[in-house]
C-alpha positions in Angstrom: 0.0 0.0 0.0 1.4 3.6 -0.8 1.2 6.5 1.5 0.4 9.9 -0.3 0.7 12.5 2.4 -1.7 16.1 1.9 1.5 18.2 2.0 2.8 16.7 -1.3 -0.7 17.0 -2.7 -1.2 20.4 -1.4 2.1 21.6 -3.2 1.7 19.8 -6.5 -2.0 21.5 -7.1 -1.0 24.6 -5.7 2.1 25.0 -8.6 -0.2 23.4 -10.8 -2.9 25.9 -10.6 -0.2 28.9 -11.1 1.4 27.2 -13.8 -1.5 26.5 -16.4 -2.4 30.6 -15.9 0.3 31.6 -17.3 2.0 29.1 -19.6 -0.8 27.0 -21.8 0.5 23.3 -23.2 2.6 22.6 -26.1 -0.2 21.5 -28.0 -2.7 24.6 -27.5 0.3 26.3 -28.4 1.0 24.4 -31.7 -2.6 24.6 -32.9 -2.6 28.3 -32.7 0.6 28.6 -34.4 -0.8 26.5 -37.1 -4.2 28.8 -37.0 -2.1 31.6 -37.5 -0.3 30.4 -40.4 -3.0 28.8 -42.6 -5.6 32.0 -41.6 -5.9 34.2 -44.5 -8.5 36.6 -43.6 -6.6 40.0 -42.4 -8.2 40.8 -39.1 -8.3 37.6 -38.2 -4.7 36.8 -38.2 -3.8 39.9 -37.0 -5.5 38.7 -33.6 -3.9 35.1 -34.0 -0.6 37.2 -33.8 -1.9 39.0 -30.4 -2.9 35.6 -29.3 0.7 34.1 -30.0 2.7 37.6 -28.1 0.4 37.8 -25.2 1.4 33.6 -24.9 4.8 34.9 -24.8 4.3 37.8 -22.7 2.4 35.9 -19.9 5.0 32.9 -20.5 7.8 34.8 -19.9 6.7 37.0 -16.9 4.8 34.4 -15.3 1.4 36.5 -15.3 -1.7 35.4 -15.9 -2.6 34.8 -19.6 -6.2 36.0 -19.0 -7.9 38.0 -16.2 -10.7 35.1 -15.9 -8.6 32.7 -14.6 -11.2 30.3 -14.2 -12.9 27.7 -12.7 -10.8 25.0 -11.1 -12.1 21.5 -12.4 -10.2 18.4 -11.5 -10.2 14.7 -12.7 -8.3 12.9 -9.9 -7.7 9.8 -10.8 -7.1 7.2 -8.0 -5.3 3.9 -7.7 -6.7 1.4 -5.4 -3.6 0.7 -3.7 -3.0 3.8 -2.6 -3.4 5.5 1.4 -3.9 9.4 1.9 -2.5 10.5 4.9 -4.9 13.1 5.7 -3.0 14.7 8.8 -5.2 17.9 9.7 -7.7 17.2 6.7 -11.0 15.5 6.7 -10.7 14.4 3.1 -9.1 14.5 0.0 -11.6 17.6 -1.3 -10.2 19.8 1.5 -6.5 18.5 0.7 -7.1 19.9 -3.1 -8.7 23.0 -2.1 -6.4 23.7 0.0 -3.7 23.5 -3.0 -6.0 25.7 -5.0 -6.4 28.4 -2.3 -2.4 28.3 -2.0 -2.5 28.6 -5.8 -4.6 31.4 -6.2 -3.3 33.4 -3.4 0.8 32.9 -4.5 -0.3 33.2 -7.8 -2.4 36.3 -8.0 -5.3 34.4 -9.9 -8.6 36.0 -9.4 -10.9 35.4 -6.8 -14.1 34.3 -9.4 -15.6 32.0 -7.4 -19.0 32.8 -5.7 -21.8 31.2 -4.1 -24.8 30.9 -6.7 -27.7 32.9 -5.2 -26.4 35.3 -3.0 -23.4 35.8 -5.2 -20.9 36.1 -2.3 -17.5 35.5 -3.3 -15.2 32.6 -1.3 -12.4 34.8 -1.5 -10.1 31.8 -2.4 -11.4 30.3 -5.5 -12.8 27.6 -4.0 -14.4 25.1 -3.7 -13.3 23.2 -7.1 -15.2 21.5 -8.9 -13.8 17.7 -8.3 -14.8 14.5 -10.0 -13.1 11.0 -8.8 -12.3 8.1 -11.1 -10.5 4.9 -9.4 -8.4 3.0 -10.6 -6.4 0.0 -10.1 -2.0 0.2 -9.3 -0.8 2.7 -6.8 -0.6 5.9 -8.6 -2.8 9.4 -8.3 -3.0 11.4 -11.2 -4.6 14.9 -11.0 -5.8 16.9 -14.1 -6.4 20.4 -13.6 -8.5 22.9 -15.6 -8.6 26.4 -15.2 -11.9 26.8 -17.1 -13.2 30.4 -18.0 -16.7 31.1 -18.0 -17.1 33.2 -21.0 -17.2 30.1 -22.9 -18.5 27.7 -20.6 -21.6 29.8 -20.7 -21.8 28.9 -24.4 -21.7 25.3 -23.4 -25.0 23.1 -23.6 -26.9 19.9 -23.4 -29.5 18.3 -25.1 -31.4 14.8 -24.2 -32.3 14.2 -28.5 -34.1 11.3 -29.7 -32.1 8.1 -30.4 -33.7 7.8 -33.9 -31.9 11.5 -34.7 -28.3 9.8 -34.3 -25.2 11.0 -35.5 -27.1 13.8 -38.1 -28.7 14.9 -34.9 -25.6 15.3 -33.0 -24.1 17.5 -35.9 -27.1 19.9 -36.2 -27.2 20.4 -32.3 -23.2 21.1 -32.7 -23.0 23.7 -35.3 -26.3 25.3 -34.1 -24.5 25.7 -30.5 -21.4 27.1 -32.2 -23.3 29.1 -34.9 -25.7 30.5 -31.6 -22.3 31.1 -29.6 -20.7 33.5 -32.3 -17.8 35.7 -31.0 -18.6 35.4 -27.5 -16.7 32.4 -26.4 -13.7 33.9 -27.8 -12.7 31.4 -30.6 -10.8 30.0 -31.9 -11.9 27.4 -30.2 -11.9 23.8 -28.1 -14.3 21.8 -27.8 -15.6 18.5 -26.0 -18.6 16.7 -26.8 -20.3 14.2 -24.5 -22.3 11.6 -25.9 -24.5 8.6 -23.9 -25.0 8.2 -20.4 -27.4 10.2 -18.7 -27.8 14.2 -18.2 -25.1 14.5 -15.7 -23.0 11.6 -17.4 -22.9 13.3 -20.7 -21.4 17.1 -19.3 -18.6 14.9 -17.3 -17.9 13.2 -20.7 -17.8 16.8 -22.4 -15.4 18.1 -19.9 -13.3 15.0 -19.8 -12.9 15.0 -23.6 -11.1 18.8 -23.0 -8.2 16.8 -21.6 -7.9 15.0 -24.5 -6.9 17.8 -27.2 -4.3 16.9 -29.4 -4.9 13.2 -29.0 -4.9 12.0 -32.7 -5.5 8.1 -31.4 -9.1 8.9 -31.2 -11.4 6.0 -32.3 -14.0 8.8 -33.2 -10.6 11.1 -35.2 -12.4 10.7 -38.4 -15.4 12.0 -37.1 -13.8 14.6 -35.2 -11.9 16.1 -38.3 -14.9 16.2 -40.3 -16.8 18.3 -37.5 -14.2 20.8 -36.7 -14.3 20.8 -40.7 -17.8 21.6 -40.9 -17.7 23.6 -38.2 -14.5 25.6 -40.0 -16.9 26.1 -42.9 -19.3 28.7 -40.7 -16.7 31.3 -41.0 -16.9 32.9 -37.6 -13.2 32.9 -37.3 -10.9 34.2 -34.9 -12.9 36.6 -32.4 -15.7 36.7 -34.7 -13.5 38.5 -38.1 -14.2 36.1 -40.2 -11.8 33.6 -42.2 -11.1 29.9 -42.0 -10.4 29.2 -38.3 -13.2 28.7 -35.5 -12.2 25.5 -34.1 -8.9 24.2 -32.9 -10.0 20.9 -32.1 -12.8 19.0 -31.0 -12.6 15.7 -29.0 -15.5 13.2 -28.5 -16.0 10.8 -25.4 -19.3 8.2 -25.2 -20.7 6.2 -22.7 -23.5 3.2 -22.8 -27.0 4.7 -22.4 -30.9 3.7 -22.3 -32.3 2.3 -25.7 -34.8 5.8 -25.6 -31.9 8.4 -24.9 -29.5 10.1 -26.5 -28.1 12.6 -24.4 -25.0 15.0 -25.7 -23.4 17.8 -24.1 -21.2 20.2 -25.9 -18.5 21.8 -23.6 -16.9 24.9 -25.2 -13.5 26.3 -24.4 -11.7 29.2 -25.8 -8.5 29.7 -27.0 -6.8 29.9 -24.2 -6.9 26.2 -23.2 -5.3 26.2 -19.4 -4.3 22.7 -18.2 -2.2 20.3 -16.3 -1.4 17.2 -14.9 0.9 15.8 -12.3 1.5 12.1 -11.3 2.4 10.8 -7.5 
């Protein structure tokens, strides 16, 4: 059995969290750089090329890339032979949160998080949003999102008919992006969850954000030909126009009832902030 204790998991989130606000992965990075080079509409490469400096700028002073800093969402994933030695903790949320308070404060992220009717802000960015997956071995992975909530807004879900199948998936898609327009500051990411239930299917859509730049895909084929179609809208980079709305799109599915079809579509921008660490 392997002992985890809180302090290593306290200080591993908490230079997580600062990390992914101000340095995005290779991969985000790369698909921009691509955007930027294939885009031909004037305006719209033009704010490719801001995209790319403030990367560099925020990179290289260790500032945060955006001033919504997000959302923290984690997918922790657990191995069954594993112990967490709590000490002062009651659980492993607290543990986490702890790391993302640490974060926010070292890290001058912005305190965005608020309770939901009274609107009173926690003042440390927590609580995260936490989902659990175990697993067998004696390893904990933790992925971190920083997700901002201009295009999480633009995110939905939509319980269709099983008889409208994969044609029905595609309209609801390009009618979310079409509906979304400039908004969630494209170009963009974006994860679709299929199957399930209600709840099922938005996990699935957020899970499939940590999955850009996976090409191993059974669904790739699929997946080009929607970012493709989606391409073909021409809302372009911030809403200018040109060739470039979608970076990439990942899909995850799950088993569900023979009368549902339920499918979220979970919307990122540009700035695609994530992490993982292994213990």
């Amino acid at each position: 059995m392997k002992r985890i204790y809180s302090d290593e998991i306290i200080e591993k989130v908490k230079n997580t969290i600062i990390e992914i606000n101000y340095k995005i992965p290779c991969e985000v990075k790369k698909y921009i750089k691509s955007a930027y080079e294939k885009e031909k509409e004037k305006y719209s490469k033009k704010y490719l090329k801001i995209i790319l400096e403030n990367i560099e700028i925020a990179e290289r002073n260790k500032i945060p890339i955006c001033q919504d800093t997000g959302l923290p969402v984690l997918f922790v994933e657990i191995g069954m032979d594993i112990k967490i030695e709590k000490g002062k903790y009651r659980n492993l949320d607290e543990i986490i949160n702890m790391g993302i308070k640490e974060g926010s404060k070292n890290g001058y992220l912005r305190n965005s998080i608020v309770s939901p009717i009274e609107r009173i802000n926690t003042k440390t960015n927590t609580p995260a949003v936490i989902h659990y997956i175990l697993n067998e071995g004696d390893k904990l992975k933790i992925t971190i999102i920083a997700k901002g909530f201009g295009s999480e807004n633009k995110s939905l879900i939509k319980m269709l008919n099983p008889n409208e199948g994969k044609k029905g998936i595609e309209n609801f898609l390009i009618e979310t992006v079409k509906k979304a327009g400039s908004l969630p500051c494209p170009p963009l990411f974006i994860g679709i969850g299929i199957g399930g239930s209600f709840e099922k299917s938005a996990i699935l859509s957020k899970y499939a954000l940590t999955k850009i730049g996976d090409e191993t895909s059974e669904y790739r084929d699929w997946e080009i030909e929607l970012i493709n179609k989606i391409n073909r809208l021409k809302i372009g980079p911030s809403g200018f126009g040109g060739n470039i709305t979608v970076l990439d799109l990942k899909i995850e599915t799950y088993p569900t009832h023979i009368a549902g079809l339920p499918v979220a579509i979970n919307i990122c921008c540009w700035a695609h902030r994530i992490g993982s660490f292994e213990i």
